[in-house]
C-alpha positions in Angstrom: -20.6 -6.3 -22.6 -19.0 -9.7 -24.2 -17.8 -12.2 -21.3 -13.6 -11.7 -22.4 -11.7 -14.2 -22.5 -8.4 -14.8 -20.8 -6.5 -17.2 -22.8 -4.8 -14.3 -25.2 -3.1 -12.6 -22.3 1.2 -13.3 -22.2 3.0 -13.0 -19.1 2.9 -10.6 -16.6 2.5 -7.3 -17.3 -0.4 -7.8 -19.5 -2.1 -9.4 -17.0 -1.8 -6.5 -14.0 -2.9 -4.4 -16.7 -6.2 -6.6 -17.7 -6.7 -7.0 -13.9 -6.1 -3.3 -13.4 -9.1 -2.5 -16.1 -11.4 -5.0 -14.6 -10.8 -3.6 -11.7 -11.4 -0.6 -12.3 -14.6 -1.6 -14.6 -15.6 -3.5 -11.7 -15.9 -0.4 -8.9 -17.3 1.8 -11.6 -20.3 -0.7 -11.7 -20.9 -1.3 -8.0 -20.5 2.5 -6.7 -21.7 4.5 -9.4 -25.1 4.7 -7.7 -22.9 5.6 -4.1 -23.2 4.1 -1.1 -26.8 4.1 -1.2 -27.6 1.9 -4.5 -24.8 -0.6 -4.0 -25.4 -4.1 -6.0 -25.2 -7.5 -4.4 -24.0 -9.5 -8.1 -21.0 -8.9 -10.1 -22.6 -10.0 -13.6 -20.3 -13.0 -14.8 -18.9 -11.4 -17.8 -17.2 -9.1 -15.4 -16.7 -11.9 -12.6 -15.4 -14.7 -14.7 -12.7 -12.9 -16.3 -11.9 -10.5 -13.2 -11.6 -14.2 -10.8 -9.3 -16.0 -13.9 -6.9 -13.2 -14.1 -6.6 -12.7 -10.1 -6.2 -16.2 -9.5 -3.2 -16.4 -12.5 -1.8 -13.3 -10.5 -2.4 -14.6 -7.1 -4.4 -11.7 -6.4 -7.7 -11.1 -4.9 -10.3 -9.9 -7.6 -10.7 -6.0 -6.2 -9.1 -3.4 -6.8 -5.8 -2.9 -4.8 -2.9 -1.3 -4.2 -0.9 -2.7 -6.7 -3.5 -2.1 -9.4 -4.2 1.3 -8.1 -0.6 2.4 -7.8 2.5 -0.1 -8.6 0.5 -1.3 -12.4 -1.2 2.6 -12.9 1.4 4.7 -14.3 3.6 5.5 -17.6 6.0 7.9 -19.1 4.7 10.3 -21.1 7.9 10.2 -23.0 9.6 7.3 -22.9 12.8 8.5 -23.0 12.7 10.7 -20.0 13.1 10.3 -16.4 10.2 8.7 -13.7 9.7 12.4 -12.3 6.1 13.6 -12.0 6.2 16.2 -14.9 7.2 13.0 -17.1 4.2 10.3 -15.4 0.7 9.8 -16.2 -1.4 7.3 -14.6 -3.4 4.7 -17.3 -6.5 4.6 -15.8 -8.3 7.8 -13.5 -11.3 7.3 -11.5 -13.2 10.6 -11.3 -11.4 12.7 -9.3 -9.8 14.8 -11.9 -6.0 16.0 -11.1 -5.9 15.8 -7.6 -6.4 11.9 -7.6 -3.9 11.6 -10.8 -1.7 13.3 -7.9 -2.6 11.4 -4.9 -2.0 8.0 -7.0 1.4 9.7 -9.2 3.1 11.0 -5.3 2.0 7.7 -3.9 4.1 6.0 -6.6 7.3 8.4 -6.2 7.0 7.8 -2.4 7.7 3.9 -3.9 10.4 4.9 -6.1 12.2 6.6 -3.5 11.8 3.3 -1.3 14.0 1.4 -4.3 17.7 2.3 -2.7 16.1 1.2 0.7 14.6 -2.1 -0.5 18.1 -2.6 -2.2 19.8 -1.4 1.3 17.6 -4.8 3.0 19.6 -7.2 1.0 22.5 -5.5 1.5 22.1 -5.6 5.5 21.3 -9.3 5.8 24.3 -10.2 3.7 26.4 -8.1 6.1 25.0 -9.8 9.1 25.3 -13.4 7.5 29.1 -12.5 7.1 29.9 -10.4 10.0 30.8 -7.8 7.6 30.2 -4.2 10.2 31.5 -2.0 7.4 29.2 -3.2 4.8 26.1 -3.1 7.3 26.8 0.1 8.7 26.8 1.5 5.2 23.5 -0.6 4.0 21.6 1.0 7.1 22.7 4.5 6.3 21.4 3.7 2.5 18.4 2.6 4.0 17.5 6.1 6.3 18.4 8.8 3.8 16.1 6.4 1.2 13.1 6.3 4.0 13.8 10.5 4.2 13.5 10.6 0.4 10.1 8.5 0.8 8.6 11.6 3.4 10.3 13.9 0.8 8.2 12.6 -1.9 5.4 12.5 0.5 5.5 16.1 1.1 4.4 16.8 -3.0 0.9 15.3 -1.6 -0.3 18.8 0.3 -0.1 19.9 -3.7 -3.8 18.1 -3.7 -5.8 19.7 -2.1 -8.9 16.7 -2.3 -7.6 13.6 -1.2 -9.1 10.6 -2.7 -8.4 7.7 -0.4 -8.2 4.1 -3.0 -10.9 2.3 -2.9 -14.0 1.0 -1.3 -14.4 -2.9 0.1 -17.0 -5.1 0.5 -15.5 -6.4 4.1 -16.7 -5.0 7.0 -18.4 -2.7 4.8 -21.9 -1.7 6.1 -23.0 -1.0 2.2 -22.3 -4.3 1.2 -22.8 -6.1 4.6 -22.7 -9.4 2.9 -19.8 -9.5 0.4 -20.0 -9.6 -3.3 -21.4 -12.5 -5.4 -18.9 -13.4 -7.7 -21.3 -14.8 -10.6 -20.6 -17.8 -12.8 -17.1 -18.4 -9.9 -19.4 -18.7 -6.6 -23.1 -18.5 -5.8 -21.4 -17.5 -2.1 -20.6 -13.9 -1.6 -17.1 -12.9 -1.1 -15.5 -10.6 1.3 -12.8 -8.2 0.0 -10.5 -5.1 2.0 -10.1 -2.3 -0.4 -7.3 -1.0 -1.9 -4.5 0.4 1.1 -1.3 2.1 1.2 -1.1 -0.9 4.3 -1.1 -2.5 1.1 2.5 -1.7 -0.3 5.3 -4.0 -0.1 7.9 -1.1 1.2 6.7 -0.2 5.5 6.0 -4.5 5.6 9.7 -5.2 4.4 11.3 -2.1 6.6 9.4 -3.2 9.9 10.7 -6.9 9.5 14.2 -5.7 9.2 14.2 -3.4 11.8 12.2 -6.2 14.3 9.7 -3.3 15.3 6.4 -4.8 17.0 3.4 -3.8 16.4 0.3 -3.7 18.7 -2.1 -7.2 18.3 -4.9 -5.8 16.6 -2.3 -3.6 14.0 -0.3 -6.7 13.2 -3.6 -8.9 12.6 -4.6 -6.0 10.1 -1.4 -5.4 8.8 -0.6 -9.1 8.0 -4.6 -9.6 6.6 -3.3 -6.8 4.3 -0.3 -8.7 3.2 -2.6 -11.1 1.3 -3.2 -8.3 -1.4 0.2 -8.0 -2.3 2.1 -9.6 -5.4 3.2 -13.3 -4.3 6.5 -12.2 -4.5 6.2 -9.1 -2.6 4.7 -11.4 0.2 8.0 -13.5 -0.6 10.4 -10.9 0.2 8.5 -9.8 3.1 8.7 -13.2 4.7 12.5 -13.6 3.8 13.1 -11.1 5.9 10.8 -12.2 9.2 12.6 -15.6 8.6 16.6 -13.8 8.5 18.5 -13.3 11.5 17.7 -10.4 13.5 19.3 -7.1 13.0 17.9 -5.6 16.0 20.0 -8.6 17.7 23.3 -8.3 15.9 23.2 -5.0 16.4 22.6 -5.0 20.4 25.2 -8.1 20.6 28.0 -5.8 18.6 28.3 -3.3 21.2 29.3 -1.6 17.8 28.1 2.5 19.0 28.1 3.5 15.3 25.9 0.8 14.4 23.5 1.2 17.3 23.3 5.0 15.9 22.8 3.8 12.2 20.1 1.4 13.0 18.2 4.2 15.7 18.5 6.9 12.5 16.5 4.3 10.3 13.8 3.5 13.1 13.6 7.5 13.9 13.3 8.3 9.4 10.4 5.8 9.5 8.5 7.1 12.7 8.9 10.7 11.0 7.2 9.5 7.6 4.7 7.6 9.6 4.1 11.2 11.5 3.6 12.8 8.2 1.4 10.2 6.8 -0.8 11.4 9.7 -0.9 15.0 8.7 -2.0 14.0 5.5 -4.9 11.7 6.3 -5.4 14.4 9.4 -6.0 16.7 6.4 -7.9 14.7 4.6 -10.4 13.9 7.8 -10.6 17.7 8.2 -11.9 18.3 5.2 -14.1 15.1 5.3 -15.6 16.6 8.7 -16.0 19.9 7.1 -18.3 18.7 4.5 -20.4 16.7 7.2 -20.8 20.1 9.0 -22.1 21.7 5.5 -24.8 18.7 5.6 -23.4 16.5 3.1 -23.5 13.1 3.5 -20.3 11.3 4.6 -19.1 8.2 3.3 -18.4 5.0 5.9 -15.5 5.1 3.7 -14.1 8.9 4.5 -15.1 7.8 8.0 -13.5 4.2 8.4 -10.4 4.6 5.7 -10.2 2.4 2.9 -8.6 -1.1 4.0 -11.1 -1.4 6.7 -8.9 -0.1 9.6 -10.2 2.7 11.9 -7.3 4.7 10.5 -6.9 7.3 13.1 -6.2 4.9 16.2 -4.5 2.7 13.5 -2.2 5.2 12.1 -0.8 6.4 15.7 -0.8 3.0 17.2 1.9 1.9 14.5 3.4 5.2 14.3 4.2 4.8 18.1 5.3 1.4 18.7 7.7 2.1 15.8 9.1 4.3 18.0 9.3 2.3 20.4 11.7 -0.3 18.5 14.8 2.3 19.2 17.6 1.0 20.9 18.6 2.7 24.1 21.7 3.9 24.6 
């Protein structure tokens, strides 16, 4: 394979799409032997090009969620709606139709975060100017759009093999030692795979809503912040840095706004429940094959960012929870 050069790519979108190909190239090359014939060198006419277009970015060179998702889809025709029957993804590893799936759902469960994200801006302007009207509205915008999200969730039981996104070489006991990037470093590299922890959306709606998360969640969680689009990590920040709903509200008194804000923390609980029963799922059938004697994959075992997702999943799932206000 020629060593590619970098210099022809203009502005962003071509770039997420080159680094969404060489990402793709790239796990293709180090897992297509499994688990068991993993490689210790990415040859440097992958690396070089794969490091220059993730540093442009300001992206780590693996693939992520925003390659595997946020960069992976278009219409089939143009002139239609974003609805699945209208998406394809660009690139597929093999996995056939239930990962197209997996990776099309995961990206409606972003679309219907849009009015939400929208709803975020729309809050912290109201608190800046005391405006309870337009606040009590924002948060109400920002609940139905987190039901929406588990609605779009809910098309995932359609697949019945889910593919979680990607492997890592950190804390990875296939690749104990990172990744040799060659002709960037003669040091190998550590890398979390791709993660739904990953996306921009459950980051920005936590800040808002001040819920806390348990030490070793929020170390993970914020670790996983560095995969997202500097911009995305932007946002996210804003929000840690703006006044605190949680605050304003309890300070109001306001009853209707102290109900409003309790609807969004209960919609995002109930999505994180449902995430559950999907990865529960997925487990099941995971622990199903290791019964039949096949070999089980540190991956299916450890979930795909690194995290040990089970404990992980419930830990956050409860302490959001927690971040009701009582009456």
């Amino acid at each position: 394979m020629p060593q590619l050069s970098t210099r022809h790519l203009r502005g962003r979108e071509e770039l997420h799409l080159a680094h969404l190909v060489l990402s793709f190239i790239t796990m293709g090359y180090l897992w297509q032997e499994g688990e068991e014939g993993t490689v210790k060198v990415l040859p440097q006419n992958l690396a070089v090009p794969f490091w220059e277009v993730s540093q442009a970015l300001g992206l780590p060179p693996i693939l992520s969620h925003t390659d595997f998702v946020l960069a992976n889809w278009r219409r089939k025709n143009p002139n239609r709606p974003l609805e699945i029957e209208n998406l394809d993804t660009i690139i597929s590893l093999p996995g056939g139709d239930s990962l197209r799936g997996f990776i099309l759902v995961t990206l409606l469960v972003e679309k219907a975060a849009v009015p939400g994200i929208k709803a975020i801006i729309q809050a912290i302007r109201a608190i800046l100017r005391l405006d309870e009207e337009t606040l009590h509205k924002a948060l109400q915008e920002l609940a139905e759009a987190i039901g929406d999200m588990s609605k779009a969730l809910k098309r995932m039981h359609g697949n019945s093999s889910l593919q979680l996104e990607g492997s890592s070489w950190k804390d990875n006991p296939a690749m104990p030692d990172g990744l040799i990037y060659e002709g960037v470093s003669d040091e190998p590299m550590a890398y979390s795979g791709g993660s739904a922890a990953q996306s921009t959306i459950l980051h920005a709606f936590d800040e808002l809503l001040g819920i806390r998360h348990s030490e070793e969640s929020t170390a993970f969680l914020h670790r996983m912040r560095d995969y997202m689009p500097p911009p995305h990590r932007a946002f996210v920040e804003e929000i840690r840095c703006a006044p605190s709903l949680k605050q304003h509200v309890l300070s109001s008194g306001d009853a209707r706004l102290c109900t409003a804000f309790n609807r969004c923390v209960s919609a995002l609980a109930d999505f994180r429940s449902y995430h559950i029963t999907i990865v529960t799922k997925y487990i099941t059938v995971a622990a199903a094959k290791a019964k039949a004697g096949q070999p089980l994959s540190a991956l299916e075992a450890k979930g795909t960012g690194g995290s040990h997702i089970f404990s992980f999943l419930k830990s956050v799932r409860d302490t959001t929870r927690e971040g009701m206000i009582s009456a």
